[in-house]
C-alpha positions in Angstrom: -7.8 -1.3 22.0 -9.7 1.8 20.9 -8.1 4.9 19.1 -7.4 7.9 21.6 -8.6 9.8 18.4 -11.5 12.0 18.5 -13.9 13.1 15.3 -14.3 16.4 14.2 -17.2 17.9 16.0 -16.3 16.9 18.9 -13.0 18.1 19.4 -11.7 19.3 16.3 -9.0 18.4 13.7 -5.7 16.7 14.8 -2.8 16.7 13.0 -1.5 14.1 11.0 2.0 14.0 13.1 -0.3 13.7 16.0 -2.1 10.5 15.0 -1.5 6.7 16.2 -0.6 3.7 14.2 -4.7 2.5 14.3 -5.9 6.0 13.4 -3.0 5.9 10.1 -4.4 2.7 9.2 -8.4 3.4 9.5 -7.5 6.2 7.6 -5.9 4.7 4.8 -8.5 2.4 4.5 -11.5 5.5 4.4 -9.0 7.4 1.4 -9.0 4.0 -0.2 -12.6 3.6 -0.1 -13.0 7.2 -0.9 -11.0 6.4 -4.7 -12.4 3.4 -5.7 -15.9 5.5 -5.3 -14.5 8.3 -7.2 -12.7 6.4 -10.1 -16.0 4.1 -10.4 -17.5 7.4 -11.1 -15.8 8.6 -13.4 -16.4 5.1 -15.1 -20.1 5.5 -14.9 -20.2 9.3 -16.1 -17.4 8.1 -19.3 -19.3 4.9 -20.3 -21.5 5.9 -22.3 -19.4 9.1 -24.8 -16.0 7.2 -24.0 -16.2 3.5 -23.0 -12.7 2.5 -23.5 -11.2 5.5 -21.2 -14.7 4.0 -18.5 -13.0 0.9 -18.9 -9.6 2.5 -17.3 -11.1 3.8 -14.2 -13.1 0.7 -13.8 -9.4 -1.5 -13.6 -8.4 1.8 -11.5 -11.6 1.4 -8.8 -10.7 -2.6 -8.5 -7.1 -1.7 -7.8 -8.1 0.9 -4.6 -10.7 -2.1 -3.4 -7.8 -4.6 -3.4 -5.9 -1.9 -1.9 -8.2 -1.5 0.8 -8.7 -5.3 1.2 -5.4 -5.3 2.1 -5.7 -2.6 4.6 -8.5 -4.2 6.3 -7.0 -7.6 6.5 -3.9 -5.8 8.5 -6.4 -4.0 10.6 -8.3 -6.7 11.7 -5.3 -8.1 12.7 -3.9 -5.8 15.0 -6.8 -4.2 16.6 -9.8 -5.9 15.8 -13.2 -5.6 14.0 -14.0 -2.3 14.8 -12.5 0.1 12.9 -12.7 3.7 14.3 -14.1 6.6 12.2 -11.6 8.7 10.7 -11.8 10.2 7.6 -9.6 13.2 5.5 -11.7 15.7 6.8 -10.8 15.3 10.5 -7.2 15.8 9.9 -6.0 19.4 9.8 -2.8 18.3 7.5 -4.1 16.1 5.2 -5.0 15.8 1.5 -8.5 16.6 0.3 -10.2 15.4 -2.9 -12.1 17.6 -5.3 -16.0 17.1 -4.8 -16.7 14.3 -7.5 -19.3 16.6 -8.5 -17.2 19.0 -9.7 -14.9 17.4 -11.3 -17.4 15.4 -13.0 -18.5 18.2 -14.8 -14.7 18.5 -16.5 -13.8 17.2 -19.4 -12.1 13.9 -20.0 -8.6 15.1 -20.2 -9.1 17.0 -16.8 -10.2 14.1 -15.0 -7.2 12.2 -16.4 -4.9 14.7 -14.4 -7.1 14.6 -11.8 -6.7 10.8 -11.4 -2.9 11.3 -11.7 -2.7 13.9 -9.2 -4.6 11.1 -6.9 -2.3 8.8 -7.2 0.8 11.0 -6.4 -1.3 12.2 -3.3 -1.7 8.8 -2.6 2.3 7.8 -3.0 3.3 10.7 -0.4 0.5 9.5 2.2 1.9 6.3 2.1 5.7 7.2 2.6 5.0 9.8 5.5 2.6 6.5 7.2 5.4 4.3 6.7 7.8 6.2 8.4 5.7 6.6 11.3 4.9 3.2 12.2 6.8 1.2 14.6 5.5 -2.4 13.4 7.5 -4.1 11.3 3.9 -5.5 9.2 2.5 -2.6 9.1 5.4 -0.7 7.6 6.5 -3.1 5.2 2.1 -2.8 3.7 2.2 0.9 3.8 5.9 0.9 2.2 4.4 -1.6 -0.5 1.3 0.3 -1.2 3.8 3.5 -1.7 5.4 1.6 -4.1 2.1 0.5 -6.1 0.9 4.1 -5.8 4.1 5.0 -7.3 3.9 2.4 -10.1 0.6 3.5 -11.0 1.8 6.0 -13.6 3.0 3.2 -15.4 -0.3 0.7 -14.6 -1.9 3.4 -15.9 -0.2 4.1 -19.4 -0.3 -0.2 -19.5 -4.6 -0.1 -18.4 -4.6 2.6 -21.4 -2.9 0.7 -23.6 -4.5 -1.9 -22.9 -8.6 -0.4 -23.2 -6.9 2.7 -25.4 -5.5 1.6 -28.6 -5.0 3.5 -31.1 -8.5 3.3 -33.0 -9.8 3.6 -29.7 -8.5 6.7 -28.0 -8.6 8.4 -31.6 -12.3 8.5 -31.5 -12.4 9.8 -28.1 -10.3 12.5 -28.8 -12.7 13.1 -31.5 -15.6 13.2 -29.3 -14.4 15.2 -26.8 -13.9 18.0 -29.2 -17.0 16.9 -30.9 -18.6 18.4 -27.7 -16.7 21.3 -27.2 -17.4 22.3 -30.2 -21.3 21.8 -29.9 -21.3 22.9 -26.1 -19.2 25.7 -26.3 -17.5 26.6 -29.5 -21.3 26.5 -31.8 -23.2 28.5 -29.3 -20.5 30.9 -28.6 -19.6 31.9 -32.3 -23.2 32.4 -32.8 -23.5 34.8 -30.0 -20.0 36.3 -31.3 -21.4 36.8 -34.9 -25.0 38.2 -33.5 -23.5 41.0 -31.2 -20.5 41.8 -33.6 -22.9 42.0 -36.7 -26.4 43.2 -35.4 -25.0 46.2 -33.3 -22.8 47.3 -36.0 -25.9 49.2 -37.7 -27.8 50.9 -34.7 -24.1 52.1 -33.0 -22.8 53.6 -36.2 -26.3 55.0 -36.8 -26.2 56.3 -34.0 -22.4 57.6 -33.8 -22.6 59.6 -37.0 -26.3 60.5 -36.6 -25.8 62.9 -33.3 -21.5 62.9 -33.2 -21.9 62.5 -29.4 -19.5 60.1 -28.3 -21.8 59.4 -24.5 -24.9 58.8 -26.4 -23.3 55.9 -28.9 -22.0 54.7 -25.8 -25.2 54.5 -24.2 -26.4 53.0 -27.0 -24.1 50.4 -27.8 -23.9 49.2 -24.3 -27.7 48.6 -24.0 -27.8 46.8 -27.3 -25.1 44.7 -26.6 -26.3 43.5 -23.2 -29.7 43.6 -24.0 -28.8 40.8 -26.9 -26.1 39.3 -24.9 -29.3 37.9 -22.5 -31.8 37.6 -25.6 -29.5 35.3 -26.9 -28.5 32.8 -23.7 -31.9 32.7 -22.5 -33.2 31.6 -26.1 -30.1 29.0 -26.6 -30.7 27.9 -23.2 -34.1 27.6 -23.4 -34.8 25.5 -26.7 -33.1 22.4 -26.8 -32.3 20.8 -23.6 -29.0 19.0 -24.8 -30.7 15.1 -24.0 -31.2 14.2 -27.8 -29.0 16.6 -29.8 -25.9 15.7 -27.6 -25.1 19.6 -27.0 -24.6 19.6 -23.9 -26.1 21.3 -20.7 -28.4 23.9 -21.6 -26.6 26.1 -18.9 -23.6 26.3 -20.7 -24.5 26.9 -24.4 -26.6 29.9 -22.8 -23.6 31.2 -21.0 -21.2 30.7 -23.8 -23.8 32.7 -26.2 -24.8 35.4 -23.9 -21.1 36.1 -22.7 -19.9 36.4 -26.7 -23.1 38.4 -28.0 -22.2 40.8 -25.3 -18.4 41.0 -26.1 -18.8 40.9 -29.9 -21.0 44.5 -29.2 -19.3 46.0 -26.8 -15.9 45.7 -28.8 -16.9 48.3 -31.1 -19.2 50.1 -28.3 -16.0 50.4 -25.8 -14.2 53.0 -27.9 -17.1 55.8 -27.9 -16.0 56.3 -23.8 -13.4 58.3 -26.0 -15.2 62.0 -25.8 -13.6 62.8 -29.9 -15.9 61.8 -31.6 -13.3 60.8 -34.9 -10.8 59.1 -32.7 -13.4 57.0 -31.4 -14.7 55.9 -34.6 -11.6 55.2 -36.2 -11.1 53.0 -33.6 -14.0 51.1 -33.3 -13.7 50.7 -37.0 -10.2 49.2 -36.4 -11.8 47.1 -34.0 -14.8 45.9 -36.2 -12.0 44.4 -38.6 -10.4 42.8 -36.3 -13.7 41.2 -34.8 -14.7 40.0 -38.6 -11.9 38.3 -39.3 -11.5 36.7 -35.9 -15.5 35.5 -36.6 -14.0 33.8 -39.9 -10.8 32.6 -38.3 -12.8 30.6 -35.7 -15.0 29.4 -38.5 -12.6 28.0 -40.2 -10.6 26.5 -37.4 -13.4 24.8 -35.3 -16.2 24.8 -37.7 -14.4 23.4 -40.8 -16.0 26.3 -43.1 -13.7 26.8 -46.4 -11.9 30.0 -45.3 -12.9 31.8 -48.6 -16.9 30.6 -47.7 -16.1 32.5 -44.1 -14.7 35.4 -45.2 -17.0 36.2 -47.6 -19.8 35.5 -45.3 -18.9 37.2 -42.4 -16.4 39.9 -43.4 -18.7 40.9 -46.5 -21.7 40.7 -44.4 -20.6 42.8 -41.9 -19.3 45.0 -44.1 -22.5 45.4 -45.5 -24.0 46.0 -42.5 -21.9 48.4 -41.3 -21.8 50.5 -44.2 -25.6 50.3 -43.9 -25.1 51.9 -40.1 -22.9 54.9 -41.8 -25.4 55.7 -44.5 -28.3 55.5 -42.4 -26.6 57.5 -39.7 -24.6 60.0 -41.9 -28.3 60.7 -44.1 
């Protein structure tokens, strides 16, 4: 007996209230299918930075397959060999997944709630199909499978255990901020130290040079952008991330272009004020606070001595700054 369902395409989505006991069960067995792809890979994308957490999604990926096994087994059994093509997308009411190439592109904490959130989608697919079905069989698998989809919280902490000891998830943990430091964190403080420290000279030239507010705007602005793309097109551009570990390119340039940009427009913001004093005391309040924030995230992320940061970047800037005034003010 063939499903009276029909594909997307053809005649558009049904809803899920709307769908027989053969569509329910091809369906759970495409969404089973669909996770054991996903979860094997995330294994393949985590074996090589974080083996023991690959080695979680692996046990995860077997668990879907026996799932489906399962599935198929039962549906072979009631309505034969051919089982008809439904997937998520052809129901108006049911839950999607994320494209695994976006997720894959998270970090390894966000694909752990990602997995989680699976498996609660999962648990609340297989209540609402148990309730539906008339055959005893069939309702007492889909009532089971809730059940293990429920359970899986605690499979999961056991699989982690079990690949994540201690020594183990310690150094990914380490890893993963290993890279975010060297994806995101290194290139971005560089870019936050370049436009905070290099526009300091030419916008306080400037400012006390002509006292018009507009102009040091002007200014300010186009040094600040201009380095904000100087600086992500270069850290883009020279190392490719393959054999330092850094990352994708794409990212380091965005994290330093971004910064650069914000460190000089910090201090280039306040000159849309038309006094020319009450501008420059505030940019000057905000040059502080920019110098220290420079050595704060030295300190935290980079591990530099905080009395090393400080006197490197809030000296230094001073220095350059004062430079800007003199310069400006001769």
């Amino acid at each position: 007996m063939l499903s009276r369902f029909v594909p997307f395409g053809f005649g558009g989505k049904r809803r899920f209230d709307q769908l027989s006991e053969q569509d329910i069960l091809a369906l759970a067995i495409g969404a089973e299918e669909e996770d054991s792809r996903i979860y094997a890979t995330y294994a393949a994308k985590l074996r090589a930075d974080y083996p023991a957490s690959a080695a979680v999604f692996d046990a995860m990926a077997e668990e879907e397959n026996s799932h489906r096994r399962r599935l198929i087994e039962l549906y072979q059994k009631r309505f034969g060999d051919l089982i008809v093509p439904i997937r998520r997308e052809h129901v108006a009411d049911f839950y999607t997944r994320r494209p695994v190439w976006l997720v894959e592109t998270l970090g390894l904490d966000r694909i752990r709630e990602e997995a989680a959130s699976m498996e609660r989608e999962a648990h609340d697919f297989y209540l609402a199909a148990a309730a539906r079905t008339q055959d005893a069989e069939t309702r007492k698998l889909l009532g089971d499978l809730a059940a293990v989809e429920a359970g899986h919280e605690a499979k999961a902490d056991h699989l982690v255990e079990t690949h994540l000891g201690g020594e183990a998830r310690a150094r990914e943990d380490f890893a993963q901020r290993r890279q975010f430091v060297l994806t995101w964190v290194q290139p971005g403080l560089a870019g936050l130290m370049d436009g905070s420290v290099s526009t300091l000279a030419p916008i306080f030239a400037t400012a006390f040079a002509t006292q018009d507010t507009w102009t040091t705007f002007l200014i300010g602005l186009s040094a600040s952008v201009g380095a904000g793309i100087s600086m992500g097109f270069t850290e883009a551009a020279h190392d490719d991330g393959k054999l330092s570990g850094r990352g994708a390119p794409w990212k380091r340039g965005l994290a330093s272009g971004v910064m650069t940009t914000i460190g000089g427009l910090g201090h280039a913001l306040p000159y849309l004020i038309p006094d020319f004093w009450t501008a420059t005391a505030l940019a000057l309040a905000i040059v502080f606070v920019e110098l220290w924030a420079i050595a704060w995230i030295q300190n935290r992320y980079m591990e530099t001595p905080w009395l090393r940061a400080t006197f490197q970047v809030v000296l230094g800037g001073s220095l350059v700054l004062a430079a800007g005034i003199l310069i400006g003010g001769s």
